[in-house]
Backbone as a ProteinNet text record, in pm:
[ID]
protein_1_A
[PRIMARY]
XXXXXXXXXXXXXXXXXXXXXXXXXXXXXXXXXXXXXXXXXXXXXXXXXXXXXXXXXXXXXXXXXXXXXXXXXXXXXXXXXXXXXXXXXXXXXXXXXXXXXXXXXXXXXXXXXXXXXXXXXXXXXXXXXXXXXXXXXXXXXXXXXXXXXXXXXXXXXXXXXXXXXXXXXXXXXXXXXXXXXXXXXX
[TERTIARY]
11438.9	11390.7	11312.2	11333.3	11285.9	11135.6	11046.9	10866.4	10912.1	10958.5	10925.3	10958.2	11064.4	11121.2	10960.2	10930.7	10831.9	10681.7	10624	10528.6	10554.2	10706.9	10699.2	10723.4	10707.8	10754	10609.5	10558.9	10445.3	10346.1	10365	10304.2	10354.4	10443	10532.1	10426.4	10419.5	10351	10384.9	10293.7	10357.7	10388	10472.2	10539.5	10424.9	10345.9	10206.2	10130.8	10155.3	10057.8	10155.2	10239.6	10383.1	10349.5	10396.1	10413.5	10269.7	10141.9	10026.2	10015.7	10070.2	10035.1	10179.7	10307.5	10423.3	10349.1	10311.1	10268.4	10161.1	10072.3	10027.1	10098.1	10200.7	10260.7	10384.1	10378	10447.2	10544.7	10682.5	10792.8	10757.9	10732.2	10755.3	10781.7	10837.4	10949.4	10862.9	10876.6	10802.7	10887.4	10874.3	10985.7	10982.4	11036.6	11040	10866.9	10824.8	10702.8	10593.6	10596.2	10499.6	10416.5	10252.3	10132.8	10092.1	10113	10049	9926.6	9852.3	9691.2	9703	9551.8	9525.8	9365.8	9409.4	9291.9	9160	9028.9	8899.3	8906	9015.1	8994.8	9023.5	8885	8898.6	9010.2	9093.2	9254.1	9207.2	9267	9301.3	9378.9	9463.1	9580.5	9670.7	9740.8	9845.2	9991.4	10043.9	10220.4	10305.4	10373.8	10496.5	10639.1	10690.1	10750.4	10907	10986.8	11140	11211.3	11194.3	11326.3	11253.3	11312.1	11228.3	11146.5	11047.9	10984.4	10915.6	10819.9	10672.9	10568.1	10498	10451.2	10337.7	10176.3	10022.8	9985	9935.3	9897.3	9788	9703.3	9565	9568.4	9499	9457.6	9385.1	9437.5	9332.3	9374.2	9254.8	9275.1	9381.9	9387.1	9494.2	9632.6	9682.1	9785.2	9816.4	9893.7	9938.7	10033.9	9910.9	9915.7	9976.9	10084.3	10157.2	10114.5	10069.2	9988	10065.2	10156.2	10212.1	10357.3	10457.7	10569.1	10584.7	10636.6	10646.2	10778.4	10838.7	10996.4	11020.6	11141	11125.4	11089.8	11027.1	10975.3	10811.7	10778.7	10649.9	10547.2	10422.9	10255.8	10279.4	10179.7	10132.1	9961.1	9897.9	9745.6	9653.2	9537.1	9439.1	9348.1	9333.9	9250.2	9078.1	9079	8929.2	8889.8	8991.4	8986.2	8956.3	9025.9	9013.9	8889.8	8869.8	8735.8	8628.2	8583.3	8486.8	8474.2	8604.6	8558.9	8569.3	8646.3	8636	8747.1	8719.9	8886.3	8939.3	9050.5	9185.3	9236.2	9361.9	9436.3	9542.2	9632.3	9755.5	9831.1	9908.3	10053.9	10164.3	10247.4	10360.5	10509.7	10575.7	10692.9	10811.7	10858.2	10947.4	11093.8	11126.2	11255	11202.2	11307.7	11293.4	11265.1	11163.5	11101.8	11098.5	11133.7	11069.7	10954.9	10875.9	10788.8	10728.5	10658.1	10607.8	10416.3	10366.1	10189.9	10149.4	10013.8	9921.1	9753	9676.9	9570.8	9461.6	9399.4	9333.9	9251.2	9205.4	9071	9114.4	9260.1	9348.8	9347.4	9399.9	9417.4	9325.4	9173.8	9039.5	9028.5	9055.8	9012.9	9121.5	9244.2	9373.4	9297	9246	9209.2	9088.2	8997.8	8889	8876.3	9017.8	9089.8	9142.9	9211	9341.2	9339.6	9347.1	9280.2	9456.4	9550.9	9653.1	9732.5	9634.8	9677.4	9590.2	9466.9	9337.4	9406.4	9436.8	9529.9	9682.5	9730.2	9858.6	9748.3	9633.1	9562.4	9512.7	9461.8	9414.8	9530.4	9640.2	9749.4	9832.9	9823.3	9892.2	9823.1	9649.1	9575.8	9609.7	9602.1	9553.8	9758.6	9821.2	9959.5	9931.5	9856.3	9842.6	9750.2	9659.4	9603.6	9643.8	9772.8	9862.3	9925.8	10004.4	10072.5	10002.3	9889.2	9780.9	9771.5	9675.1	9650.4	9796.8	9924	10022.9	10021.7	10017.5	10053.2	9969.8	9834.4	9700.1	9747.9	9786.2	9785.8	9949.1	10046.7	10164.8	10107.1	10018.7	9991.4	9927.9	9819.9	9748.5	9828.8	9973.4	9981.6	10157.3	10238.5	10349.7	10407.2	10500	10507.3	10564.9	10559	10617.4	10764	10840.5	10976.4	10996.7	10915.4	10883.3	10876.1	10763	10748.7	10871.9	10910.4	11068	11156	11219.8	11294.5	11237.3	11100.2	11070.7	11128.6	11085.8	11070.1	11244.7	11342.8	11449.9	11476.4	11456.6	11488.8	11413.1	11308.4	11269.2	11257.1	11323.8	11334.1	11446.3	11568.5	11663.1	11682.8	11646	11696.5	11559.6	11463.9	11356	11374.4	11485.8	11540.4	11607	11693.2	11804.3	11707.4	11624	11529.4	11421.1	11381.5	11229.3	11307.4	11239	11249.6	11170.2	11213.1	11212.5	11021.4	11034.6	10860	10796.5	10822.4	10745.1	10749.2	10837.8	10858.5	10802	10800.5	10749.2	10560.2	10540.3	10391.3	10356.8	10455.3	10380.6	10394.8	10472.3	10446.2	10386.9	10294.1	10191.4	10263.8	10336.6	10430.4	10473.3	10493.7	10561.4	10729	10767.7	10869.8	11026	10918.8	11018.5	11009.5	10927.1	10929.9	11019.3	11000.5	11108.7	11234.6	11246	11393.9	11492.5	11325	11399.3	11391.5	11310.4	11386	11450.5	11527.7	11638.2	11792.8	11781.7	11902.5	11919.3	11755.4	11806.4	11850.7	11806.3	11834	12000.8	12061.8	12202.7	12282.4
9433.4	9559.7	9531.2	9595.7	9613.2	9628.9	9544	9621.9	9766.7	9794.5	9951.8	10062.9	10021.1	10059.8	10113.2	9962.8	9929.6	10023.7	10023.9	10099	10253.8	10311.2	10421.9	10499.2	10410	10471.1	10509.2	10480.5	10463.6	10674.1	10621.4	10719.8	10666.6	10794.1	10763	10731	10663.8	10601	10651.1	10698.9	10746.3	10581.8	10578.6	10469.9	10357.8	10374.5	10293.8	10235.6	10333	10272.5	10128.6	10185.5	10083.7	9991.3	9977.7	9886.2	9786.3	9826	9782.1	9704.2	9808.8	9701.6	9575	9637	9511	9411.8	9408.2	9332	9164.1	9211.1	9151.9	9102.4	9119.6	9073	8903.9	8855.6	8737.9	8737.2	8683.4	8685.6	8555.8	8516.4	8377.7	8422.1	8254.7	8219.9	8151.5	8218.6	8056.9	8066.7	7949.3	7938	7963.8	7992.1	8077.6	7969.9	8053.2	8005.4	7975.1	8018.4	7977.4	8047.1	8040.7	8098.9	8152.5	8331.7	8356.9	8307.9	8424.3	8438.5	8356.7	8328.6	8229.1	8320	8319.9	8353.8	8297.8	8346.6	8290.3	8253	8273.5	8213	8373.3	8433.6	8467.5	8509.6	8525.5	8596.2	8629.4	8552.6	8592.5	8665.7	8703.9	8772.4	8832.4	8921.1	9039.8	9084.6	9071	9051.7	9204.5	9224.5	9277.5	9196.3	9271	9157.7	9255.3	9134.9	9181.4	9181.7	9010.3	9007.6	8915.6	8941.9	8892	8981.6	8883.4	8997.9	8897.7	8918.7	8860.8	8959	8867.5	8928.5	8891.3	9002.6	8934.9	8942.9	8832.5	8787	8762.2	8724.1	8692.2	8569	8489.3	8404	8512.6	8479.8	8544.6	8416	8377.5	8290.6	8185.7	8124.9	8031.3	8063	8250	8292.8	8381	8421	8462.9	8604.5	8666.6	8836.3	8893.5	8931.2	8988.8	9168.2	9200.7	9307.3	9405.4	9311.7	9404.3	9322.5	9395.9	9327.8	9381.6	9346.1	9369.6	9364.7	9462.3	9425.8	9454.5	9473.5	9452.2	9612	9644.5	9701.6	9722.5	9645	9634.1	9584	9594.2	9497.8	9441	9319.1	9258.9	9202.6	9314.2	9314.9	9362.6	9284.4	9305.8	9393.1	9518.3	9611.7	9544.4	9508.4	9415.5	9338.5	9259.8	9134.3	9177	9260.6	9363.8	9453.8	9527.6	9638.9	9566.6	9472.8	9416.7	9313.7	9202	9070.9	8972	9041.7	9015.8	8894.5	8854	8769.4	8817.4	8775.4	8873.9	8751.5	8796.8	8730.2	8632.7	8600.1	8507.9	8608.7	8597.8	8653.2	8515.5	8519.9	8422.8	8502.2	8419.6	8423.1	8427.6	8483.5	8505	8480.8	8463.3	8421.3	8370.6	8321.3	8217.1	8364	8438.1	8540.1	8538.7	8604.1	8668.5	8788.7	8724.9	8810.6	8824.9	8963.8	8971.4	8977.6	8870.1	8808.5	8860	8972.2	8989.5	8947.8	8896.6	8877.9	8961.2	8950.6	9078.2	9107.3	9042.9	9082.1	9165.7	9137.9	9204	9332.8	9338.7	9500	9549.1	9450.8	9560.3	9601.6	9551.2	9590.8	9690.3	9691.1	9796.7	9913.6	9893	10044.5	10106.7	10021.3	10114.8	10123.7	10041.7	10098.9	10211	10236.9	10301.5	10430.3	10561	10687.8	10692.2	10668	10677.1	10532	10417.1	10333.9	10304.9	10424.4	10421.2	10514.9	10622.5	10696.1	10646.6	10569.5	10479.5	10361.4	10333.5	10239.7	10353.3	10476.8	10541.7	10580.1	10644.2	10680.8	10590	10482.5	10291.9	10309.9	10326.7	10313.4	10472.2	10514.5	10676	10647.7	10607.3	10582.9	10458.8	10378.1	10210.3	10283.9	10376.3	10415.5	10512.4	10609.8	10670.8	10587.6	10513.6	10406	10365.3	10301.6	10216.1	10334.5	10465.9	10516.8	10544.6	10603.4	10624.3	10534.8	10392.4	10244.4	10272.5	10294.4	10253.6	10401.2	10481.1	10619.2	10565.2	10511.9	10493.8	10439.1	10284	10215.4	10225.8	10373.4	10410.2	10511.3	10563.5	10673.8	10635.3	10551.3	10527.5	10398.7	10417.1	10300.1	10215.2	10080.9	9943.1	10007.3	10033.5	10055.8	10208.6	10343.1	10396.6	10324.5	10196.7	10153	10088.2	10006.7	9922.4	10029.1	10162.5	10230.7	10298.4	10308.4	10313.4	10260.6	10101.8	10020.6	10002.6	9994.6	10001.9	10163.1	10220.1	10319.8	10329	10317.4	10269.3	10200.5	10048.7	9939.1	9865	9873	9840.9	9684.6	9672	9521.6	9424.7	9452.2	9369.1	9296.8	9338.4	9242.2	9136.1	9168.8	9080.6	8941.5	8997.4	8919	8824.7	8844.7	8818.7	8748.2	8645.9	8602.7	8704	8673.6	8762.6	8785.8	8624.9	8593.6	8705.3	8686.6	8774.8	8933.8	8974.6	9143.1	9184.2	9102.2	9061.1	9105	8996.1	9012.9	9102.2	9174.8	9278.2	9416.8	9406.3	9553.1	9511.5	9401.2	9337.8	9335.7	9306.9	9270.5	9101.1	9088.9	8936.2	8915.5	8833.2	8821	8824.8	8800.6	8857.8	9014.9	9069.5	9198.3	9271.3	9204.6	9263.3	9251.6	9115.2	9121	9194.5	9279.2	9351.4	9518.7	9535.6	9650.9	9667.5	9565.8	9529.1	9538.3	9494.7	9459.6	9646.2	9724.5	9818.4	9975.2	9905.6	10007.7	9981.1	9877.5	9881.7	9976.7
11542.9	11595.1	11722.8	11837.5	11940.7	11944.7	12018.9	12026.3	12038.5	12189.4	12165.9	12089.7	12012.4	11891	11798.4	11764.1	11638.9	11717	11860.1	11899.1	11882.6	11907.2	11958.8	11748.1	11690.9	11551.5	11542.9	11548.9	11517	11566.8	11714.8	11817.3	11948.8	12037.6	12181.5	12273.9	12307.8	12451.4	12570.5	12674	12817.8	12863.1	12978.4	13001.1	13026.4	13148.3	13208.5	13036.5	12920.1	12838.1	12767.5	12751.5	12699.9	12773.1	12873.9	12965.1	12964	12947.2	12955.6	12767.2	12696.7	12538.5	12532.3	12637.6	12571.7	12679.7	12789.5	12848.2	12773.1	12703.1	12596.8	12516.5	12426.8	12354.3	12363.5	12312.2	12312.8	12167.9	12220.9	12092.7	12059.1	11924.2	11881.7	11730.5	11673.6	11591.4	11463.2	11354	11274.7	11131.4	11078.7	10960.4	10796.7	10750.6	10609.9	10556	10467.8	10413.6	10493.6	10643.1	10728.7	10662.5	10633.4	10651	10797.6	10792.3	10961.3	10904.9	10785.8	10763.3	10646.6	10651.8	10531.5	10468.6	10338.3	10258	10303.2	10334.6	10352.3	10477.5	10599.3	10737.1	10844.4	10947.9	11025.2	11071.4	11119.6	11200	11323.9	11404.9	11569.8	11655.1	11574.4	11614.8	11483.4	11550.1	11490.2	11487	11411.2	11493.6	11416.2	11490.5	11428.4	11384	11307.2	11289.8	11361.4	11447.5	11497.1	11342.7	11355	11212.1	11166.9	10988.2	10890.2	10804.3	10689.9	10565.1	10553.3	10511	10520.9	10396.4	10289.8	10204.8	10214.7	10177.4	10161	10009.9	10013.6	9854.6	9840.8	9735.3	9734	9593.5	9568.1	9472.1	9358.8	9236.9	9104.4	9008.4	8955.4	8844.9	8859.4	9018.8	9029.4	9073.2	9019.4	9037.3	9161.3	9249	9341.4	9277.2	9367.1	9331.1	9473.7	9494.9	9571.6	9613	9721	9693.4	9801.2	9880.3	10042.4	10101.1	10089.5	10192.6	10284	10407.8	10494.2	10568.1	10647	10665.1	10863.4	10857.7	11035.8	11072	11132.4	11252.7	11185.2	11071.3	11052.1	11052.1	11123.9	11145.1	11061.5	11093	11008.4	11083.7	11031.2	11093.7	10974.8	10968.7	10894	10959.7	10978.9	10976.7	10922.1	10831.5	10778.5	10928.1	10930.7	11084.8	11168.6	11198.3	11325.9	11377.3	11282.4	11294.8	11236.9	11154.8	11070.9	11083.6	11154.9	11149	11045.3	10902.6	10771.1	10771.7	10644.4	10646.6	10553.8	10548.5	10475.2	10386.1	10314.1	10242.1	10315.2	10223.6	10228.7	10305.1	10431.6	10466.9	10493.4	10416.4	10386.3	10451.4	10557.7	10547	10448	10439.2	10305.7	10371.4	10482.1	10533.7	10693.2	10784.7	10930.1	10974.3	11041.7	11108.7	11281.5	11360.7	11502.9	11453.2	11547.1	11590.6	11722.3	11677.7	11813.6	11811.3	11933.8	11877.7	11982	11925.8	12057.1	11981.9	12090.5	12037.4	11974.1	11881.5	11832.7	11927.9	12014.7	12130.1	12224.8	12256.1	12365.2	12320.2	12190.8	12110.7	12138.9	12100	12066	12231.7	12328.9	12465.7	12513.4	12509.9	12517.5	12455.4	12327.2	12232.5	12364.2	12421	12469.4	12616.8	12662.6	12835.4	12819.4	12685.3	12732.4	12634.3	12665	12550.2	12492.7	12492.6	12446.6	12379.6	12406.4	12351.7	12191.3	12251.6	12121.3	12009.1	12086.4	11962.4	11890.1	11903.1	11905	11747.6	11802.3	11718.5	11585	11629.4	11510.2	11460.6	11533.6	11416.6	11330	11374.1	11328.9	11161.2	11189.6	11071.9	11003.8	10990.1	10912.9	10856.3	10956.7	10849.1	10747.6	10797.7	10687.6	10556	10612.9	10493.7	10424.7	10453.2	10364.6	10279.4	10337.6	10270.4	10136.9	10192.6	10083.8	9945.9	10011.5	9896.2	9788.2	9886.3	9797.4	9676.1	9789.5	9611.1	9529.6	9574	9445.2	9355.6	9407.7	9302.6	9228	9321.8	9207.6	9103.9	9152.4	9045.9	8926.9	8918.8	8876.3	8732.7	8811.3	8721.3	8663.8	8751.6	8721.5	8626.8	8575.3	8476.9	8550.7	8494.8	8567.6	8608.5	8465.1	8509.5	8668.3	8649.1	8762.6	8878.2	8920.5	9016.9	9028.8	8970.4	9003.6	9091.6	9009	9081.2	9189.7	9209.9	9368.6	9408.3	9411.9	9496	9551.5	9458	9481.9	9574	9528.3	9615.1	9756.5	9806.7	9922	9986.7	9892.5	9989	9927.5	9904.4	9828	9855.4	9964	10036.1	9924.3	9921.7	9896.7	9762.4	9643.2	9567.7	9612.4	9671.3	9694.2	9829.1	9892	9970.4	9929.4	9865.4	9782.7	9624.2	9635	9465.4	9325.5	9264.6	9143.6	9103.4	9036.1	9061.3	9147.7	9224.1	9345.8	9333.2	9356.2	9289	9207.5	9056.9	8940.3	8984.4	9079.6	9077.3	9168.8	9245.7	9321	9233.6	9112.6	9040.1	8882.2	8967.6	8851.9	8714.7	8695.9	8555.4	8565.8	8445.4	8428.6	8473.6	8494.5	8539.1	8441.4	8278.2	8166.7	8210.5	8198.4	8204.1	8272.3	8395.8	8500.9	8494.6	8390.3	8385.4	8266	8171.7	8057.7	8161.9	8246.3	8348	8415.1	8459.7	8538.2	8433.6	8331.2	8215.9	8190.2	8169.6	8150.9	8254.8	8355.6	8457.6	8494.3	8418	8531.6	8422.8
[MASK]
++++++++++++++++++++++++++++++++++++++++++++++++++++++++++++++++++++++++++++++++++++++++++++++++++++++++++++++++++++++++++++++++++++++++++++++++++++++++++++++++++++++++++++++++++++++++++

């Protein structure tokens, strides 16, 4: 997927603002299982991703809790990092990825040059935090097997992409589990 593809989904840019955020940006390449972010470390930067899927996880009790995937024309930015300075979780490559890297300092200075590149940044978030609340309320009220046929239905590719394990732990179920909702959904 194209940057301006992935910016203008978001919120359309007049051309001068485009031109001023792709300017910043750099395409680079890194390979299945790369770590962009690492749990407990600061983040410098923010990518979209061209091609590729990329999942954030966190450590509990040793185990790797899958909490966010990510697919092509989508960020991969910690909002915490960004506005707070915080550190964030695990983001893992899940296949050989392009992306596209701008520095978070660059962003934070684009947001308070540019009144259309600031709204491009608030509407980015107020969609990340639709998103968010949607999951926490699926998770809250839908059954494992419910979330599965979401997930298939809104992201059909993310089985066949992602190992099982993994799916498994992002709709917080065991990986038997998933495979007695899988035997019975066909």
């Amino acid at each position: 997927m194209e940057l301006i593809d992935i910016i203008n989904r978001v919120y359309r840019l007049p051309q001068p603002s485009l031109d001023a955020f792709a300017s910043t940006v750099a395409e680079v390449e890194y390979p299945k299982r790369f770590l962009l972010f690492r749990q407990g470390r600061k983040e410098k930067k923010s990518y979209f991703i061209k091609r590729g899927l990329a999942r954030a996880y966190a450590l509990k009790d040793g185990k790797e809790v899958t909490f966010w995937f990510g697919r092509e024309g989508d960020t991969l930015l910690s909002f915490p990092t960004l506005f707070d300075g915080q550190e964030y979780a695990n983001t893992e490559l899940m296949e050989d990825s392009i992306l596209y890297e701008i520095e978070l300092a660059r962003l934070r200075e684009l947001y308070t040059s540019d009144i259309h590149l600031a709204t491009w940044g608030r509407r980015h978030a107020e969609l990340s935090c639709i998103q968010a609340e949607k999951l926490f309320i699926a998770r809250q009220f839908k059954t494992s097997t419910e979330l599965y046929r979401e997930l298939l239905d809104e992201h059909p590719d993310i089985t066949q992409r992602v190992p099982l394990g993994i799916v498994a732990s992002y709709l917080g179920i065991s990986q038997v589990s998933l495979s007695r909702i899988r035997a019975k959904a066909k």
